[in-house]
Residue, then its C-alpha position, 0 to 999 in steps of 0.5 A: x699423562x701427555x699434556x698439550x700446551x697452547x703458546x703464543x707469541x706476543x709483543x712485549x709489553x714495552x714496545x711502542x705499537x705502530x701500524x701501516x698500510x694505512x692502519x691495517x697491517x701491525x707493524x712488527x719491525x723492531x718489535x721484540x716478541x715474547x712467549x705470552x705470561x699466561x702461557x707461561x704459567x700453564x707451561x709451568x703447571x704443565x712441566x710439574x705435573x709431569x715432573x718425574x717422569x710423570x708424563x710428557x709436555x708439547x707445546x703448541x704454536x700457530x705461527x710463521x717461522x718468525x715464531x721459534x724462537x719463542x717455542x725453543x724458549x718454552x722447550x728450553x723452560x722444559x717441555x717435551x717436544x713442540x708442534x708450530x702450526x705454519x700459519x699466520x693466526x688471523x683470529x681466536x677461531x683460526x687458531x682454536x681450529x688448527x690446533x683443535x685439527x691436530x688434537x682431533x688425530x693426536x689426543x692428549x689427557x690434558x689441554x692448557x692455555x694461557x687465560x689470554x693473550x697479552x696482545x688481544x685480551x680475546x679470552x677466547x681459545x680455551x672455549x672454543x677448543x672444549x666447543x671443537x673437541x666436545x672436552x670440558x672446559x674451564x677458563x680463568x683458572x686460579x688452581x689446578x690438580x690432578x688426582x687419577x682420572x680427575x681433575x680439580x681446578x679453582x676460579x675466583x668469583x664475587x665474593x668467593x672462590x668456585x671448585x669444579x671436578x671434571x674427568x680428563x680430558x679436558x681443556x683449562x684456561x690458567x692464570x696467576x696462582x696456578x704456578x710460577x713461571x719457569x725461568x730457563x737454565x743453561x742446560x736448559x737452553x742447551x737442550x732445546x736445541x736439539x728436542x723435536x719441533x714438528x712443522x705442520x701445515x694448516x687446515x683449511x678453515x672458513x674465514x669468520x672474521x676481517x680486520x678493518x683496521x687498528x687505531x691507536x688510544x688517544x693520548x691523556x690530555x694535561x693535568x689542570x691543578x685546581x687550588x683545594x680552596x676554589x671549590x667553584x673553579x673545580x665544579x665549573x671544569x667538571x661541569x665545562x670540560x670534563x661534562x661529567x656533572 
């Protein structure tokens, strides 16, 4: 079974957000970059499915150069060989194109994304790729199996769990509980050094959307300690302040 799995590279959570060119450009000096979480977890479904020489892993990037060493992480965690797409990902839509581009003359039986990316919370590319590679497509994914030609995944719903079987190919969003993320060992490491890491140039693809620009949340006001006896106090700065009352 040769799978195809779809990585981003995100700021790590830790990392103090700023912008410039007055608020339109991410700055990324000083940021220390990671694979995506949720990608992480569909890499490791992915690596065992194919454990036992089952199959075969790729990872799949759209990203400038600045990006390998988060893909030589992923080979390192234990996939096949990687692909990096030499562009910079304007949007869910660009990205879904490209890599949508490179499936269309390189099938796979299986295609995993993360459920989203850490950074943009967009939710998007899973369902854009089923759109683009007429696959079905099933996003926020809590299981998966694989049972011949078939494959059988789990999402949560309200009030309970929903079970959807589809044929392959097909393309699934995964995350937490679909498998627990790998971490790499030395031979690992070693390893990725030396696995293939094909660098392919973009499609041209319409421009659908541009950023204006970014802003920051507003930072939490003070806390106001009311005493539990001056119920009157409390209502006036629900009432005054707050305005929610």
């Amino acid at each position: 079974m040769k799978i195809l799995v779809c990585v981003s590279n995100v700021p790590d959570t830790t990392t103090k957000i700023t912008f410039t060119d007055n608020n339109t450009q991410f700055n990324t000096a000083g940021v220390q970059f990671i694979l995506n979480p949720y990608d992480e977890i569909a890499l490791a479904r992915a690596i065992e499915l194919t454990d036992g020489g089952n199959g075969s892993v790729t990872v799949i990037n759209v990203g400038e150069v600045s990006t390998e060493p988060t893909i030589r992480k992923a080979l390192a965690i234990g996939a096949t060989d990687a692909v990096r797409i030499n562009a910079k990902p304007h949007d869910a839509w660009f990205v879904a194109s490209q890599i949508a581009a490179y499936v269309k003359s390189n099938p796979f039986d299986l295609i995993l994304t993360g459920r989203e990316s850490i950074d943009y919370n967009g939710s998007k590319v899973a369902g854009m790729l089923g759109e683009l590679l007429d696959l079905p497509s099933v996003s926020i994914i809590k299981k998966l199996d694989v049972h011949g030609s078939d494959v059988t995944v789990e999402r949560e719903i309200e009030g309970g769990k929903e079970v959807l079987s589809a044929p392959l190919p097909i393309v699934a969003g995964t995350a937490e509980g679909v498998a627990e993320p790998k971490i790499p060992n030395m031979r690992g490491i070693m390893s990725a050094r030396t696995k293939p890491l094909v660098v392919i140039e973009p499609v041209a693809v319409s421009t659908l959307s541009n950023v204006l620009d970014y802003e920051t949340p507003k930072p939490r006001g003070q806390v106001k300690l009311v005493p539990a006896d001056d119920v009157a106090k409390l209502v006036g700065l629900l009432h005054e302040e707050a305005r929610v009352i």
